[in-house]
RONU-840339 format. One line per field, with one value per residue: residue in one letter; chain; x, y, z of N, C-alpha, C, O in turn. Coordinates in nm, 3 decimals, m for minus. Example, Ala and Ser with C-alpha at 12.3 -4.5 7.8 and 13.67 -1.06 7.14 Angstrom:
<votors>
residuo	[A|S]
cadena	[A|A]
n.east	[1.319|1.285]
n.north	[m0.569|m0.225]
n.up	[0.780|0.708]
ca.east	[1.230|1.367]
ca.north	[m0.450|m0.106]
ca.up	[0.780|0.714]
c.east	[1.320|1.290]
c.north	[m0.330|0.003]
c.up	[0.780|0.787]
o.east	[1.424|1.341]
o.north	[m0.332|0.114]
o.up	[0.846|0.804]
</votors>
This chain:
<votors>
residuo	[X|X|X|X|X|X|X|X|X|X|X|X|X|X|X|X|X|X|X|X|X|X|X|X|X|X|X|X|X|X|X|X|X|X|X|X|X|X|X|X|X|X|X|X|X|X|X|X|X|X|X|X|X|X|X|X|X|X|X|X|X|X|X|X|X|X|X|X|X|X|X|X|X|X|X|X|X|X|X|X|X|X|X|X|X|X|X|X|X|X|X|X|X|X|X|X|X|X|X|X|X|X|X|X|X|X|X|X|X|X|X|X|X|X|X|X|X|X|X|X|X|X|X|X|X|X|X|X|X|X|X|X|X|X|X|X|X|X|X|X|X|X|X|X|X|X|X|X|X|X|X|X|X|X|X|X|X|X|X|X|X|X|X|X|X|X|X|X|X|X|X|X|X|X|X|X|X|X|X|X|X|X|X|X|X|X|X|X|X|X|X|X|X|X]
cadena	[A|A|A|A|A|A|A|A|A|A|A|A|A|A|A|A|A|A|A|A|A|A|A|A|A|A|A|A|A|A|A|A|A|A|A|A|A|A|A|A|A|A|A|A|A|A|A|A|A|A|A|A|A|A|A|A|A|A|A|A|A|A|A|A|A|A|A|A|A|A|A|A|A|A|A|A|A|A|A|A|A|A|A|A|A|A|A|A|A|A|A|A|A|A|A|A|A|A|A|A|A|A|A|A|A|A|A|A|A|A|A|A|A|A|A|A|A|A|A|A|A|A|A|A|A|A|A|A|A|A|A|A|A|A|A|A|A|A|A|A|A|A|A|A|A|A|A|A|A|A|A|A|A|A|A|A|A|A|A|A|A|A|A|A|A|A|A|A|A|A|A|A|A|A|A|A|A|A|A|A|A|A|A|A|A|A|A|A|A|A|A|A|A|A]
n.east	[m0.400|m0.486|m0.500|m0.614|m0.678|m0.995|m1.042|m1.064|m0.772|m0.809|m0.465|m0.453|m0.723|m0.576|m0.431|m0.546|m0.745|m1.058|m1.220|m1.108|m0.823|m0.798|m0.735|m0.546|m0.346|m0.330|m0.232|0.039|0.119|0.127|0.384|0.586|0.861|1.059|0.997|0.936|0.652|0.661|0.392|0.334|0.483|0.538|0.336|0.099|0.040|m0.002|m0.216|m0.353|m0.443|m0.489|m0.751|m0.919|m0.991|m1.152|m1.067|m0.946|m1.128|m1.110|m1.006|m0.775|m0.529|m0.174|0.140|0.545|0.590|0.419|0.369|0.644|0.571|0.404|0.437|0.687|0.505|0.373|0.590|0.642|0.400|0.431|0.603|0.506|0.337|0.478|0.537|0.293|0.421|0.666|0.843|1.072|0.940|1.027|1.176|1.157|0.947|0.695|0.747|0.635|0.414|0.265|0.293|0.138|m0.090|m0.115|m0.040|m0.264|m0.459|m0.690|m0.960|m1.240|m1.542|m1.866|m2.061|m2.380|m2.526|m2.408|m2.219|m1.870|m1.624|m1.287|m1.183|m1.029|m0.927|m0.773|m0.712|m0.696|m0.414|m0.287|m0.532|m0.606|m0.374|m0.410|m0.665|m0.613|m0.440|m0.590|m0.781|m0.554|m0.596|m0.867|m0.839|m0.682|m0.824|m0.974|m1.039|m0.898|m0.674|m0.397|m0.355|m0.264|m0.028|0.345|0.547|0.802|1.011|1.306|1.393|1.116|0.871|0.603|0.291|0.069|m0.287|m0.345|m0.498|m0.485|m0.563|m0.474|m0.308|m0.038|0.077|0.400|0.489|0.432|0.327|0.329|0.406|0.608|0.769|0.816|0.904|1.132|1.263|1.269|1.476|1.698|1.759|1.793|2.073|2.271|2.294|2.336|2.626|2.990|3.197|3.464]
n.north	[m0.024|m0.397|m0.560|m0.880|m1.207|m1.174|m1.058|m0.725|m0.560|m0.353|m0.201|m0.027|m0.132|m0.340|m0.306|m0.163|m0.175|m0.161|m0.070|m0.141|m0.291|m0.132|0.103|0.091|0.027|0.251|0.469|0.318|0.379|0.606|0.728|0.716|0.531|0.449|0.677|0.878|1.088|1.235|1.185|1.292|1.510|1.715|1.851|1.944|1.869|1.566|1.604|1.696|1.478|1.268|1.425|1.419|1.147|1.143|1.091|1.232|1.560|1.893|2.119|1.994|2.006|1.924|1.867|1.835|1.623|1.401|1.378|1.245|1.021|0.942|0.852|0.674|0.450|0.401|0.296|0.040|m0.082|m0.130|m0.282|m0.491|m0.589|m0.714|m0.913|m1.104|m1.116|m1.286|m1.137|m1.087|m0.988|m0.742|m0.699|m0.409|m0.317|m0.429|m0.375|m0.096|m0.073|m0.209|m0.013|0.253|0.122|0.112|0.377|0.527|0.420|0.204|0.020|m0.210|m0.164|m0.159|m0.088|0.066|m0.092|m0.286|m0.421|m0.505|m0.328|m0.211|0.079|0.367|0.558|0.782|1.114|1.310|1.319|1.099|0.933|0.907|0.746|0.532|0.450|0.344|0.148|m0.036|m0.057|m0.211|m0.460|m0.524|m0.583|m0.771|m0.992|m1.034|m1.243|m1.152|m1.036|m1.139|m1.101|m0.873|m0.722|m0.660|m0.478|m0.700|m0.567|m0.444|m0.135|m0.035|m0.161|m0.064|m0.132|m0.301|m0.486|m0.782|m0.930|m1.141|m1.506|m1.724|m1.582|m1.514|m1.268|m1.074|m0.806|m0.517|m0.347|m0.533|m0.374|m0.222|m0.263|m0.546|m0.581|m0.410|m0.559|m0.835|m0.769|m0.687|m0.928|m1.069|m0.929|m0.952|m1.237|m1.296|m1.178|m1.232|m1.433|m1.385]
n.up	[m2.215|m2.291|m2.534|m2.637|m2.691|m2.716|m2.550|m2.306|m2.135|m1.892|m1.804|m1.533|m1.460|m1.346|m1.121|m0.920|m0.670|m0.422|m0.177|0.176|0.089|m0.127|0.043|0.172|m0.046|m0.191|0.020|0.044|m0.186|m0.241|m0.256|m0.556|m0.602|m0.810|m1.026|m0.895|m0.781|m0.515|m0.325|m0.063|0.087|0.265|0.553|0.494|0.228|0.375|0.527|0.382|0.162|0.371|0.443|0.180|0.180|0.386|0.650|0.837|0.985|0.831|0.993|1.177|1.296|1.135|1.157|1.128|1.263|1.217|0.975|0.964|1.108|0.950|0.676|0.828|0.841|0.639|0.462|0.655|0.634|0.327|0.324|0.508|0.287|0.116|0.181|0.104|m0.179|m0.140|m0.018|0.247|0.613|0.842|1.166|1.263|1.107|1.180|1.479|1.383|1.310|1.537|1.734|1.593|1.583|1.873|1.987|1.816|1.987|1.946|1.964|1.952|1.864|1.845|1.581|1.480|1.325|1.418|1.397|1.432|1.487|1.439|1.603|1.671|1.990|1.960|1.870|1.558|1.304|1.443|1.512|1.260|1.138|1.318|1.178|0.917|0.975|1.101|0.849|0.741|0.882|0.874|0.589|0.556|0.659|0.438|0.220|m0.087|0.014|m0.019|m0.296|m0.313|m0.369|m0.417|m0.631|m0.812|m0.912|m0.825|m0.763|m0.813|m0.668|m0.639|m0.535|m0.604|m0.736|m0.822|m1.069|m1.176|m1.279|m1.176|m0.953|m1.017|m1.115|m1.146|m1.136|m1.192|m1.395|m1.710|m1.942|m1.872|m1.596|m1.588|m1.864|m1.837|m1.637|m1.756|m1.967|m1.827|m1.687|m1.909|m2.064|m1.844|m1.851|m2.108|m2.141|m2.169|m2.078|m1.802]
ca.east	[m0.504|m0.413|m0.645|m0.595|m0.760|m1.111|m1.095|m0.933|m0.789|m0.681|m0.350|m0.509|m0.826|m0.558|m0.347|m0.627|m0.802|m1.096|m1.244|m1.001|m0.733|m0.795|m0.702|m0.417|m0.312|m0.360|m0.133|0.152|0.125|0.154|0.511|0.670|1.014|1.148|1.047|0.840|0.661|0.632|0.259|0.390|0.610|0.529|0.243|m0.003|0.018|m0.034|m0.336|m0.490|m0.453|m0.610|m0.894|m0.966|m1.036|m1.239|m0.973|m0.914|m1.126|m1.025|m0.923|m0.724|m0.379|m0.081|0.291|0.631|0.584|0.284|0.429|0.746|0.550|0.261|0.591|0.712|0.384|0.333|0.686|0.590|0.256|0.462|0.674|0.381|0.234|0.564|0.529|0.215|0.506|0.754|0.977|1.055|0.887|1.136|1.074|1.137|0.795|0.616|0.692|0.588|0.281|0.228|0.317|0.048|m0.225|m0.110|m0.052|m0.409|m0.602|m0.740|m1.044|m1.319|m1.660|m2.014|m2.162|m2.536|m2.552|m2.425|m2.102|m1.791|m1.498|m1.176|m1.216|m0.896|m1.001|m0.700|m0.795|m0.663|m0.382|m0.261|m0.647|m0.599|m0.255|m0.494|m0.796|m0.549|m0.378|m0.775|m0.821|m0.526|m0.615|m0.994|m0.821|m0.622|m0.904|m1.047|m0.974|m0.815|m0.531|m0.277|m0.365|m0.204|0.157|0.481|0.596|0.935|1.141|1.398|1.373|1.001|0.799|0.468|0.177|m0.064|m0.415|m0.324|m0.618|m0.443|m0.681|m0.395|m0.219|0.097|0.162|0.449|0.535|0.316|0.276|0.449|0.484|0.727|0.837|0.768|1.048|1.245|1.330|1.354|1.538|1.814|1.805|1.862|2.206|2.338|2.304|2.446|2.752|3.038|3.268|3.595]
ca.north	[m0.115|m0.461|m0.650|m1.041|m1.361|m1.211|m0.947|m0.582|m0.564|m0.227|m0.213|0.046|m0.191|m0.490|m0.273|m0.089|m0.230|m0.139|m0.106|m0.155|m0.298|m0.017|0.204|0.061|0.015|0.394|0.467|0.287|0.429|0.759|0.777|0.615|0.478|0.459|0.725|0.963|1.159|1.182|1.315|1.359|1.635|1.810|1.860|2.010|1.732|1.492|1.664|1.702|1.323|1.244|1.496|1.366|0.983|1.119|1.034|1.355|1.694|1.990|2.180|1.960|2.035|1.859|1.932|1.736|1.477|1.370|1.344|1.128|0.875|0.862|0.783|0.521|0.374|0.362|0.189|m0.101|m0.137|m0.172|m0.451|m0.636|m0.638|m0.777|m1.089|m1.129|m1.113|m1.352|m1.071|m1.113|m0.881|m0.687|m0.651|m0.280|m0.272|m0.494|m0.308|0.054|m0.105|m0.167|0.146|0.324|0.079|0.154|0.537|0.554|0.349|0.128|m0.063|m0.295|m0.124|m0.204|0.007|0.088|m0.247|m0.434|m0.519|m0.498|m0.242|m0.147|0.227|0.469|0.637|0.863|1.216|1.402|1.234|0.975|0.868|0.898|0.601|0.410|0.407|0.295|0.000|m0.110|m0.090|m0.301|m0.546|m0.581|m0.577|m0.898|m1.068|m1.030|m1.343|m1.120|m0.952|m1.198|m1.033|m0.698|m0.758|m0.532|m0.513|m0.757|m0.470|m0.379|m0.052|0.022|m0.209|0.006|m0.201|m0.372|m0.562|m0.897|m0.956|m1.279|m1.605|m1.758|m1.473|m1.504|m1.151|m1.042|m0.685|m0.378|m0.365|m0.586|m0.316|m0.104|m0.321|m0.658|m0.589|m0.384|m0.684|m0.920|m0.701|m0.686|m1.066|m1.126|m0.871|m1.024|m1.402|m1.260|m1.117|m1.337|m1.481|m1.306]
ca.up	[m2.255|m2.367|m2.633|m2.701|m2.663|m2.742|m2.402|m2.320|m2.030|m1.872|m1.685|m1.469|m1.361|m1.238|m1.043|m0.854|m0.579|m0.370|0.021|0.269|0.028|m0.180|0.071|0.227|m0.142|m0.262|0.085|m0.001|m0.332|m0.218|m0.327|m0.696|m0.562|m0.895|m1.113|m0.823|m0.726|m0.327|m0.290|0.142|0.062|0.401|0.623|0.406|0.129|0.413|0.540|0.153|0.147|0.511|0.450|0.108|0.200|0.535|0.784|0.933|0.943|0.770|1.075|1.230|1.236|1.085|1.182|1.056|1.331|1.218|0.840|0.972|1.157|0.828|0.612|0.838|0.863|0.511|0.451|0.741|0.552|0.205|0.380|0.503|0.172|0.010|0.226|m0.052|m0.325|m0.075|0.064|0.428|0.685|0.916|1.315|1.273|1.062|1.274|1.566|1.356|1.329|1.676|1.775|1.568|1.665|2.055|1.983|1.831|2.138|1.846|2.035|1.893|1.886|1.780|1.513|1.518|1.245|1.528|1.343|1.486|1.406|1.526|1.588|1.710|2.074|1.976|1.759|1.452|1.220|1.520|1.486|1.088|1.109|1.315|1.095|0.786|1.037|1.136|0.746|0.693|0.948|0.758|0.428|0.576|0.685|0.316|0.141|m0.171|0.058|m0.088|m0.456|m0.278|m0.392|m0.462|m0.804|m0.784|m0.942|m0.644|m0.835|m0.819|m0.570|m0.624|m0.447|m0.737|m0.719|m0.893|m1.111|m1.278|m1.255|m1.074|m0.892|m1.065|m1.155|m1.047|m1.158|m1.150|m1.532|m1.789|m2.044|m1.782|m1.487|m1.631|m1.965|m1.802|m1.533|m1.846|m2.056|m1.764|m1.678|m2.081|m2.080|m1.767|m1.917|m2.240|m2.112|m2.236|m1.929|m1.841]
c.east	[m0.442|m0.558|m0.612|m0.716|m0.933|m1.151|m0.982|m0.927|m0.710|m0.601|m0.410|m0.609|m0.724|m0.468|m0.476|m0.734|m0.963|m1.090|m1.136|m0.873|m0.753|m0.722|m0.528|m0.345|m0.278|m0.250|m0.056|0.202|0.162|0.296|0.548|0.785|1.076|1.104|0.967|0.753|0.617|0.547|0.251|0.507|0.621|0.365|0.090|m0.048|m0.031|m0.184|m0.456|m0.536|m0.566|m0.785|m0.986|m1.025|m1.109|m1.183|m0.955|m1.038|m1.050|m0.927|m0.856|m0.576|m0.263|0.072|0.387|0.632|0.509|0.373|0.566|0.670|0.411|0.393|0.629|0.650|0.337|0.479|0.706|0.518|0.324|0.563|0.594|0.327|0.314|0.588|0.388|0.352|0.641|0.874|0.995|0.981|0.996|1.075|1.025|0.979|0.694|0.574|0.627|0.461|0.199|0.189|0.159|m0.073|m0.241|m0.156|m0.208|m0.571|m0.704|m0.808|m1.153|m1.447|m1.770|m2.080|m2.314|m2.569|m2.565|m2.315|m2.006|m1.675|m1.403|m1.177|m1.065|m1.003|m0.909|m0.788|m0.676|m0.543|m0.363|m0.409|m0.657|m0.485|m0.370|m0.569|m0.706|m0.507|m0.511|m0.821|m0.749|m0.569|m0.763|m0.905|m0.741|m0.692|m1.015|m0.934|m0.856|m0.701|m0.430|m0.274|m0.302|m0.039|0.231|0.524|0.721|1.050|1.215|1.343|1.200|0.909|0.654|0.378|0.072|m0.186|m0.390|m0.437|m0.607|m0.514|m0.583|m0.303|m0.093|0.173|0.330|0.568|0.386|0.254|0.380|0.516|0.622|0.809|0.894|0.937|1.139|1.338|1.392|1.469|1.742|1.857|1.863|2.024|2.282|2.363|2.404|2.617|2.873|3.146|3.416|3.687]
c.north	[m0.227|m0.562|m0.750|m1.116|m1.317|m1.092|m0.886|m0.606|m0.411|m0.241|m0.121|m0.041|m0.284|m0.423|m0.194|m0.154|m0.172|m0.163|m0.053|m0.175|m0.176|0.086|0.209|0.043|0.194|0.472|0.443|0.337|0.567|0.875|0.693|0.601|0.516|0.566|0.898|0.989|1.085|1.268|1.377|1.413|1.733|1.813|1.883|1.971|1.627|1.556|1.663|1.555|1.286|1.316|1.453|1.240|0.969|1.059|1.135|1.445|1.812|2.058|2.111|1.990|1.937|1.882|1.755|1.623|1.349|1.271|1.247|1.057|0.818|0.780|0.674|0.433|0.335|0.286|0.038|m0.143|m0.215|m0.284|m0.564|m0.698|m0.732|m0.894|m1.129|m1.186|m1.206|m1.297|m1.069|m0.944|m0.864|m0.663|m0.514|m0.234|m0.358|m0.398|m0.155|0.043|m0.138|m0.025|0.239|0.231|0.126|0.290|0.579|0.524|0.303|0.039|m0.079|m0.228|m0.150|m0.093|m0.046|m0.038|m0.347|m0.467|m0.457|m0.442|m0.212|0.004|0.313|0.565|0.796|1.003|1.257|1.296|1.120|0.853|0.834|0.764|0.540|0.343|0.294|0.145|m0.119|m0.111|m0.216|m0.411|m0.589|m0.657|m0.753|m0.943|m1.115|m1.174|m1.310|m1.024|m1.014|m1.153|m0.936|m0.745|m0.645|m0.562|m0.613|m0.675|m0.455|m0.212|0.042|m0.023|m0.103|m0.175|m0.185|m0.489|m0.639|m0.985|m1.110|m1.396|m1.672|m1.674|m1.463|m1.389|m1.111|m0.899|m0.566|m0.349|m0.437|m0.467|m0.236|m0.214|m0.429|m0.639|m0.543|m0.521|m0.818|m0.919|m0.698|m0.882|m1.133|m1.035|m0.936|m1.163|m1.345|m1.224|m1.204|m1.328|m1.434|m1.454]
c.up	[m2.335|m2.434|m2.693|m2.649|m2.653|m2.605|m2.394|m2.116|m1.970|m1.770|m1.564|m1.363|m1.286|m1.175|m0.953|m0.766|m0.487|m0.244|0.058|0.223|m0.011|m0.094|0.133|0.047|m0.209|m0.139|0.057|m0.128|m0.316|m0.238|m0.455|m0.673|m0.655|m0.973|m0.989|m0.832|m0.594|m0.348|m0.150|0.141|0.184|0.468|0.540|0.320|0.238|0.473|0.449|0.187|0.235|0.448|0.322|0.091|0.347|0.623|0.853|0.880|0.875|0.850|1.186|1.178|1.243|1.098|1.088|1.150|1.281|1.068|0.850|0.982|1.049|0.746|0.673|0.828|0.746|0.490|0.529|0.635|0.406|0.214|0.394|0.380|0.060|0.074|0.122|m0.172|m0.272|m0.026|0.209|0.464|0.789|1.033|1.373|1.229|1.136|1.384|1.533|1.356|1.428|1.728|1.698|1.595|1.805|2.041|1.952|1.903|2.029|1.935|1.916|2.007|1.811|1.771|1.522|1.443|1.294|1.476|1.394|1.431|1.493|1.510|1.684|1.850|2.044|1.845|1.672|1.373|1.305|1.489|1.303|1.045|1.175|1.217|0.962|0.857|1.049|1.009|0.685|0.770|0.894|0.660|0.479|0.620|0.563|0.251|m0.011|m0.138|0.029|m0.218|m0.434|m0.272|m0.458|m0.594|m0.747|m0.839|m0.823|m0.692|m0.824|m0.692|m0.501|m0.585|m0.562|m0.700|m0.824|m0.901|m1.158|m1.219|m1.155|m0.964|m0.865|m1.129|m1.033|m1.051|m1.170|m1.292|m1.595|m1.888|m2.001|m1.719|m1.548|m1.724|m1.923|m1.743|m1.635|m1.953|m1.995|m1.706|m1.809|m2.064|m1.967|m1.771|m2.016|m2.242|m2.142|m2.074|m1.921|m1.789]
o.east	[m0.364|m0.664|m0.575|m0.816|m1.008|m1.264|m0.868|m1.004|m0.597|m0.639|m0.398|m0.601|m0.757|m0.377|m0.387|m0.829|m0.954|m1.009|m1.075|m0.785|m0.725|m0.643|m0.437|m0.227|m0.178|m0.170|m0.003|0.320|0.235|0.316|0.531|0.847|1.156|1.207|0.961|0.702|0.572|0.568|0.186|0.613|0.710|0.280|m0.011|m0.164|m0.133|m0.273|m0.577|m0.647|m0.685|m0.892|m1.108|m1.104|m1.128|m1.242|m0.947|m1.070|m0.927|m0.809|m0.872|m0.527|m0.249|0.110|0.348|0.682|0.535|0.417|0.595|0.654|0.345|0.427|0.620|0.701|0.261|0.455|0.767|0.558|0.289|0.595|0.592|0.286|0.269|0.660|0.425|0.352|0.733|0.977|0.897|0.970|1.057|0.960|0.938|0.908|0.582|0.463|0.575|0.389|0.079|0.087|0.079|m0.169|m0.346|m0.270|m0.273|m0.690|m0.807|m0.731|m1.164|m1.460|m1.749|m2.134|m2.357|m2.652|m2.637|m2.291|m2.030|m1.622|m1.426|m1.172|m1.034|m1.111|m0.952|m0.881|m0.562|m0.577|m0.417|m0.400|m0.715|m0.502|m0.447|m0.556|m0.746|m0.537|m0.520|m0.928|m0.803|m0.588|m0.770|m0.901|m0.769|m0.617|m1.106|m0.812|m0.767|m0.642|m0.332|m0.162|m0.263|0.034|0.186|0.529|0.740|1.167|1.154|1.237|1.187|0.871|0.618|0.413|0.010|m0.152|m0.407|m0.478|m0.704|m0.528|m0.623|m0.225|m0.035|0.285|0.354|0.679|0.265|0.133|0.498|0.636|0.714|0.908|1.015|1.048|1.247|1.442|1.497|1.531|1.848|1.969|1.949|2.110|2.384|2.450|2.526|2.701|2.816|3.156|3.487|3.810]
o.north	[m0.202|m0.607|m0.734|m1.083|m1.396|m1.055|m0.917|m0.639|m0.371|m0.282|m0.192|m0.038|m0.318|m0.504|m0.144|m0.190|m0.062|m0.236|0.042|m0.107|m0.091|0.159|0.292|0.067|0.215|0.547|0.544|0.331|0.625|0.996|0.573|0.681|0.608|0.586|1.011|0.914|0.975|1.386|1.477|1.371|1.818|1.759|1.813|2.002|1.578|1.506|1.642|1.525|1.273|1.260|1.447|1.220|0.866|0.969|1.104|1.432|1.812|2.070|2.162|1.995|1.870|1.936|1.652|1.519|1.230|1.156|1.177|0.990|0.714|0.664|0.568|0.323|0.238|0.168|m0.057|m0.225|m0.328|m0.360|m0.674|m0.813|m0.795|m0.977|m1.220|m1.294|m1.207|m1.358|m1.042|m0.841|m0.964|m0.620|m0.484|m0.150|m0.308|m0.349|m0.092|0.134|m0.110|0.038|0.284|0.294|0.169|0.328|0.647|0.557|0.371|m0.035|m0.005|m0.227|m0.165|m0.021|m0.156|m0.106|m0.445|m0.582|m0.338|m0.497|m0.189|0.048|0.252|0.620|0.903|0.986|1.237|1.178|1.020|0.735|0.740|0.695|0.486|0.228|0.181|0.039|m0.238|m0.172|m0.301|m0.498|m0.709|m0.780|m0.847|m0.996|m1.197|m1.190|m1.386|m0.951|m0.943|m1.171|m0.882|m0.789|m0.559|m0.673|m0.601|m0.706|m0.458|m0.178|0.165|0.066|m0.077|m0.291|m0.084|m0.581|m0.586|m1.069|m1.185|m1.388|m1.672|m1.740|m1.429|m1.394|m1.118|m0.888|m0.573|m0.329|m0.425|m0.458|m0.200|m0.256|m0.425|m0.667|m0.598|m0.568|m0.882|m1.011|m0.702|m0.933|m1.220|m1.121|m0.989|m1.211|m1.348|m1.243|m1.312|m1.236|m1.442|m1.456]
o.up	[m2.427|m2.390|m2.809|m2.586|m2.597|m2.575|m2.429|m2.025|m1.994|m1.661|m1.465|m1.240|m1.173|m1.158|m0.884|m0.835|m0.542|m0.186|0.010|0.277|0.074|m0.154|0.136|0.074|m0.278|m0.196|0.011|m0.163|m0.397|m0.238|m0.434|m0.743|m0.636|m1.038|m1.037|m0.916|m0.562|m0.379|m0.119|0.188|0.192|0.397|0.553|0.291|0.191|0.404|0.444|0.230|0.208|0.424|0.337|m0.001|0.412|0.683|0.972|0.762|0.873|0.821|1.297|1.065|1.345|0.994|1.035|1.106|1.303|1.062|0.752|0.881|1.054|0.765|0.610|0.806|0.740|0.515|0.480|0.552|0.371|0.123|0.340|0.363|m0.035|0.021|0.047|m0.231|m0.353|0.005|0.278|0.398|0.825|1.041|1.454|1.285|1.126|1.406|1.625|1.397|1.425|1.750|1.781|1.640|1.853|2.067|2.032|1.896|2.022|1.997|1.818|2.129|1.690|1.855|1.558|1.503|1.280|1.513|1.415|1.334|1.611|1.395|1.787|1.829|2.086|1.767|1.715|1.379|1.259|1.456|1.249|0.945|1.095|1.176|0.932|0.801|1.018|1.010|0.615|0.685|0.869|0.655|0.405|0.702|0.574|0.244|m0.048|m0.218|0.051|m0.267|m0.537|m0.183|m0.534|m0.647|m0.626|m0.818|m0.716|m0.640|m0.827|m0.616|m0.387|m0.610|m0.598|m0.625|m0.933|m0.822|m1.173|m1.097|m1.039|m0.895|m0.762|m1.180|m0.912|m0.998|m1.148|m1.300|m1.562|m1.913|m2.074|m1.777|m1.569|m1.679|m1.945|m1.788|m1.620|m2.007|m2.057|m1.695|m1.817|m2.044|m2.012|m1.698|m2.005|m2.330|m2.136|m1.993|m2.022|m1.796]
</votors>
């Protein structure tokens, strides 16, 4: 919680996103690069996950295939999102992202509203990477999917909702990421010249 200029602001609310971001956000998140944990530790963690955010049934079953290609699919996704933060995008994650739109027969259908969704013809987790790819593909049609940026740590690059009036954050929290990064740009200036 940080308290100046007359308003609190919690580090918690500007890294946390809703919807579609939200979810593609809470995905990528699903591991801490730099300090851990990996919550897709094997089949059974990826399953919890799915079944908890209504992407899969309970009894659908989950093997280590399944759990590689959620992993790669969440590392594409955390590329795309660092073109937000100006990191290039790679063709390898491009095409991973293909691939699970194809693999899940991702077609455009009209709910009973009448509004138009990309829906997975494929079933069980294959249909579970779709749904998340057809969330990011909303979530990028949402005017605040450029707020979905990677911390700039090399080190950490957790996926943050950049609340800032201008959307100039550009670490995941200042009190962690933020000093650390300045703390090491100050000792590497300082260093005296050999």
């Amino acid at each position: 919680m940080f308290v100046g200029y007359g308003y609190t602001v919690n580090v918690a609310d500007r890294q946390t996103a809703t919807g579609d971001i939200g979810l593609v956000q809470a995905f990528v998140n699903t591991v801490d690069l730099q300090d851990g944990p990996e919550e897709l530790t094997d089949p059974n963690t990826l399953k919890a996950w799915l079944v908890a955010r209504g992407l899969i049934q309970d009894l659908e079953p989950v093997d280590g295939s399944d759990l590689k290609h959620a992993i790669a699919l969440r590392e594409a996704m955390r590329s795309v999102i660092g073109a937000n933060s100006g990191s290039r995008v790679y063709p390898v994650d491009i095409a991973t992202l293909n691939e699970a739109a194809t693999a899940s027969g991702l077609r455009m259908r009209f709910g009973v509203d009448g509004k138009a969704r990309l829906e997975p013809e494929a079933t069980g987790v294959v249909a579970a990477m779709g749904r998340i790819v057809a969330a990011m593909y909303r979530a990028m049609e949402d005017e605040d999917w450029t707020r979905l940026k990677l911390c700039t740590s090399q080190s950490c690059r957790w996926a943050f909702y950049d609340r800032s009036k201008n959307h100039s954050s550009r670490w995941c929290t200042m009190a962690s990421c933020g000093n650390r990064e300045k703390a090491r740009r100050f000792r590497s200036s300082s260093k005296p010249a050999l």
